[in-house]
Backbone bond lengths (Angstrom), bond angles and torsions (degrees), N, CA, C in turn:
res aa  C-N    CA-C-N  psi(-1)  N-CA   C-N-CA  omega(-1)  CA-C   N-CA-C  phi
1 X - - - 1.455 - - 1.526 108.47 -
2 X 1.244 107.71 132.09 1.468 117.09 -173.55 2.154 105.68 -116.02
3 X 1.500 102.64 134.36 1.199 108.65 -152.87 1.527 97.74 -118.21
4 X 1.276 121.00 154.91 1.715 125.72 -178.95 1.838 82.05 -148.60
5 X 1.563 86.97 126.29 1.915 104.43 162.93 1.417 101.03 -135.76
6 X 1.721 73.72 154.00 1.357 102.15 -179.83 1.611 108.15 -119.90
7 X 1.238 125.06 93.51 1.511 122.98 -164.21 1.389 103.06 -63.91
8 X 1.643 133.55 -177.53 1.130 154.73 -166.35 1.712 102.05 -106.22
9 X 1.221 120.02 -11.00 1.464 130.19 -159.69 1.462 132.35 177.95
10 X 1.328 140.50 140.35 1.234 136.08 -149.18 1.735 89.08 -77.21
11 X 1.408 108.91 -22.50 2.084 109.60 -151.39 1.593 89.85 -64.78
12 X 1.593 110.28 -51.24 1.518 117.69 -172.04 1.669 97.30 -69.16
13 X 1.158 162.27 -14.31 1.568 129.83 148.57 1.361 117.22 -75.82
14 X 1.403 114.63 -12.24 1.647 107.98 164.13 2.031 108.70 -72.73
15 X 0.901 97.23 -51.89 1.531 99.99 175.80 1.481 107.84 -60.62
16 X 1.476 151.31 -30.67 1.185 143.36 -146.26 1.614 64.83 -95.86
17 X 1.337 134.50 -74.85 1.873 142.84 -138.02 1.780 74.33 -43.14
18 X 1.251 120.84 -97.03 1.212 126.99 -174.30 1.743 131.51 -19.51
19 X 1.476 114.85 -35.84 1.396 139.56 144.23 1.186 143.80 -153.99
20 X 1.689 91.67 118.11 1.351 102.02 -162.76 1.671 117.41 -80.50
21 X 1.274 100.74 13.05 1.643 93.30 155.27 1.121 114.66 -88.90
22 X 1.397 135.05 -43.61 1.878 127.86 160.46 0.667 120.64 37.66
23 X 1.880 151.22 118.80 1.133 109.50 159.02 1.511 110.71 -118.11
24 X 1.565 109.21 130.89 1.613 126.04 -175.80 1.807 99.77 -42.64
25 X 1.163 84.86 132.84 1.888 101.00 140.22 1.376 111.61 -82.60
26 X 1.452 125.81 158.68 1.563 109.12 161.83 1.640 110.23 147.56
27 X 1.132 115.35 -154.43 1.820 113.13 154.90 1.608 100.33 -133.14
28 X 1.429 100.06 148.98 1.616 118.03 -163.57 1.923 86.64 -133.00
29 X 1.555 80.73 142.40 2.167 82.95 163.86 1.105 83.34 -129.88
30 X 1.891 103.08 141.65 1.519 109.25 160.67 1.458 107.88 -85.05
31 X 1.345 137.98 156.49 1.378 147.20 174.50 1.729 107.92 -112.45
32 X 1.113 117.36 94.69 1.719 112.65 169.07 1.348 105.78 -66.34
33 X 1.469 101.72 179.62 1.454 111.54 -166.51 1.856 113.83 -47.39
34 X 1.494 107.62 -55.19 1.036 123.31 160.47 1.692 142.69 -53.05
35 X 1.338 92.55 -30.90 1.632 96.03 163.50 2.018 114.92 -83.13
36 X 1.558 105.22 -17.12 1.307 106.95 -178.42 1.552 97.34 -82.06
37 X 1.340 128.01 -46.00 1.457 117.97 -173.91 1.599 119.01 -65.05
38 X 1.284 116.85 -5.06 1.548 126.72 -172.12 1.818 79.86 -85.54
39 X 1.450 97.64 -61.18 1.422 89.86 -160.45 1.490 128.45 -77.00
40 X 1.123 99.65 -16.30 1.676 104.54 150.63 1.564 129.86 -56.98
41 X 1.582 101.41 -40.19 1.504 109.21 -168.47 1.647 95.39 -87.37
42 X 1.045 126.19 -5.40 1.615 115.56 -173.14 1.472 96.57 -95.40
43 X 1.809 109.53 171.61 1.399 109.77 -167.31 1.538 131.75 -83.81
44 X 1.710 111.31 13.71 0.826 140.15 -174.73 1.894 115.11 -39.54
45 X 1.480 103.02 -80.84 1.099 113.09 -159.07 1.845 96.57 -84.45
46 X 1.004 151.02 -29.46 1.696 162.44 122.48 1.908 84.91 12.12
47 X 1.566 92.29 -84.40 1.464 112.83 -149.86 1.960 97.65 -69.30
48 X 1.407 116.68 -17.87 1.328 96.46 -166.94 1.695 94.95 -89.56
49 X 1.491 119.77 -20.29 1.332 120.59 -178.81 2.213 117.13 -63.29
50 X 1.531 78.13 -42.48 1.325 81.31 -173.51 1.864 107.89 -79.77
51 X 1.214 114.30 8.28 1.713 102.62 179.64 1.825 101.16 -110.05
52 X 1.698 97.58 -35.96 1.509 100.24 -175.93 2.104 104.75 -97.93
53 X 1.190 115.34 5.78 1.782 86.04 -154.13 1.398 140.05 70.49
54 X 1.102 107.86 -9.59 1.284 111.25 -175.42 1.791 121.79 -110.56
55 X 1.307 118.05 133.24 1.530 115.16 -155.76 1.752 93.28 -109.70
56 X 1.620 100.51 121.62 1.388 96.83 145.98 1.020 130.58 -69.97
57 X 1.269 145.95 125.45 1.368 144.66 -174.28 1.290 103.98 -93.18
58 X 1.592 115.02 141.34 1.416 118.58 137.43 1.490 149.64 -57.73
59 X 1.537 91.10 2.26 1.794 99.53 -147.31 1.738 94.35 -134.15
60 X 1.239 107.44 -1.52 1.590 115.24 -160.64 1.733 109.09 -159.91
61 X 1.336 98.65 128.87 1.493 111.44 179.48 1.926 98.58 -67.78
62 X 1.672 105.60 123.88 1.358 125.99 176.83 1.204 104.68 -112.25
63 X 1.660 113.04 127.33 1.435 131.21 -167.05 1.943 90.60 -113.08
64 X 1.515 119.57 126.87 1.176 154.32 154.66 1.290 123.94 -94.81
65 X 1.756 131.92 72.10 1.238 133.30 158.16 1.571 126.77 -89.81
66 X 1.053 88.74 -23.44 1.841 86.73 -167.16 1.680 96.39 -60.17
67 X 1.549 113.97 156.98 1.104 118.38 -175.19 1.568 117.15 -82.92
68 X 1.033 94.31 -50.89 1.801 116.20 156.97 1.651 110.03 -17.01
69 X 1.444 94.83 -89.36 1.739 105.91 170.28 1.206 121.39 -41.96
70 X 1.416 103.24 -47.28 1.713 88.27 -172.33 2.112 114.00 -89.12
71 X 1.049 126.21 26.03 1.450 167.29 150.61 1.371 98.71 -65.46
72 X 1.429 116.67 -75.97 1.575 138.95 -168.01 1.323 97.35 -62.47
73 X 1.578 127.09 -57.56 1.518 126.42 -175.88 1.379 115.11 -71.25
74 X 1.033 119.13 3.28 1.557 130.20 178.67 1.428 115.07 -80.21
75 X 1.805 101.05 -74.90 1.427 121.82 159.72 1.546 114.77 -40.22
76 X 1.360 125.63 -48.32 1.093 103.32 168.05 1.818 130.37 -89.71
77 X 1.014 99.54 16.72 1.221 67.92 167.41 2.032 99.08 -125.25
78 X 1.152 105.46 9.28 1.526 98.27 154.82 1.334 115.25 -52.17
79 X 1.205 101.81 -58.34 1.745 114.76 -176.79 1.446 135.45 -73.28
80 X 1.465 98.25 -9.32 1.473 120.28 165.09 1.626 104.15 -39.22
81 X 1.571 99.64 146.96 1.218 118.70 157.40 1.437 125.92 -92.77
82 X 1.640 110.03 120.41 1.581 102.55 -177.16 1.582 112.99 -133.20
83 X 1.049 150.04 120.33 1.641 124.48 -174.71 1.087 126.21 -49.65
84 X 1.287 146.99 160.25 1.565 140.89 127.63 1.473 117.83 18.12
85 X 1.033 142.50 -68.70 0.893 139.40 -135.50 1.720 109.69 -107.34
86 X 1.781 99.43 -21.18 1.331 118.48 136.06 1.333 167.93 -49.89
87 X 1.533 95.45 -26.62 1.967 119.52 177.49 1.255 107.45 -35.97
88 X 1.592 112.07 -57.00 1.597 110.05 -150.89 1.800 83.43 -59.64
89 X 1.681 120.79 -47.42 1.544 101.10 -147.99 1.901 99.03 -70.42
90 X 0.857 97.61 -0.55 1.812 96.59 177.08 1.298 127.66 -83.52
91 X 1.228 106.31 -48.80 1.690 130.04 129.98 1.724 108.01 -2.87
92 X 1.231 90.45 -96.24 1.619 97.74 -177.99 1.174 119.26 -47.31
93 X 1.554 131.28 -49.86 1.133 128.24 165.05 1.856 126.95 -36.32
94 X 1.640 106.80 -68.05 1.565 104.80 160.55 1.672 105.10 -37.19
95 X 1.024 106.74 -93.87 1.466 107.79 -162.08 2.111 107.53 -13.03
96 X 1.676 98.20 -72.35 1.788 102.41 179.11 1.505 95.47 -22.31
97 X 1.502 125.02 -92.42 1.248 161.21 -156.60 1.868 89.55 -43.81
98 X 1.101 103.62 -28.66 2.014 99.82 -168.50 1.678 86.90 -71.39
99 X 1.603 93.45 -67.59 2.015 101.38 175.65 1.054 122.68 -15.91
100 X 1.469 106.73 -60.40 1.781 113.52 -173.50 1.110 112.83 -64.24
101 X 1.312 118.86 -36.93 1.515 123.39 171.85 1.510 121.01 -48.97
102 X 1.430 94.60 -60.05 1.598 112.15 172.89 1.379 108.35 -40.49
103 X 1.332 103.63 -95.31 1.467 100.97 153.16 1.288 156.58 7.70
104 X 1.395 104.69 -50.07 1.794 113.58 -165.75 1.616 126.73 40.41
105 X 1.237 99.30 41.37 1.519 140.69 -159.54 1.506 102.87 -79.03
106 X 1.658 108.12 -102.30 1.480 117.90 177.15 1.628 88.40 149.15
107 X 1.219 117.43 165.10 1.485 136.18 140.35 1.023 116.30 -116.12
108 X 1.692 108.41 150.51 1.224 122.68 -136.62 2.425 89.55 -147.54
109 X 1.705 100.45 82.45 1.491 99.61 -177.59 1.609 107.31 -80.31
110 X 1.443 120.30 110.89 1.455 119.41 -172.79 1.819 91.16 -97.86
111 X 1.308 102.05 81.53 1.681 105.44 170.95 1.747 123.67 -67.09
């Protein structure tokens, strides 16, 4: 199971970096096998590497604080391409990504 948070606060992703047992306040989506391959195969993480530098990994928990970026990861993935059968998981995604915004939080991809 692959996990995306959205902490309650920037203090709790400084504390999670430091320990990663932590446990966030916040909203978290779990991604099953199938919701991770949508979101892998969509242009999401491609397009957020090539505007920011920065690689979501599959293989490694990727920490998103800067405010900037997570702005950038927002916009894109409004605009992401997903099929039909996809919305709801796109859905959820904006919303996380709205939070962090709200927030000034971070996302936090525990791949």
């Amino acid at each position: 199971m692959r996990i995306i948070l959205a902490p309650d606060s920037k203090k709790e992703v400084i504390v999670f970096i430091n320990d990663v047992n932590y446990e966030i306040t916040g909203r978290q989506m779990e991604l099953d096998e199938k919701s991770f391959k949508s979101f892998w195969e969509s242009d999401i993480v491609s397009t957020f590497n090539k505007k920011t530098g920065k690689l979501i990994d599959d293989f490694e928990t990727t920490i998103i604080v800067d405010d900037n970026e997570l702005s950038i990861l927002k916009e894109i993935i409004e605009g992401a391409s997903f099929n039909i059968f996809d919305i709801s998981l796109k859905n959820e995604l904006v919303a996380l990504a709205k939070y962090a915004n709200q927030k000034k939080s971070g996302i936090i991809f525990i791949f």
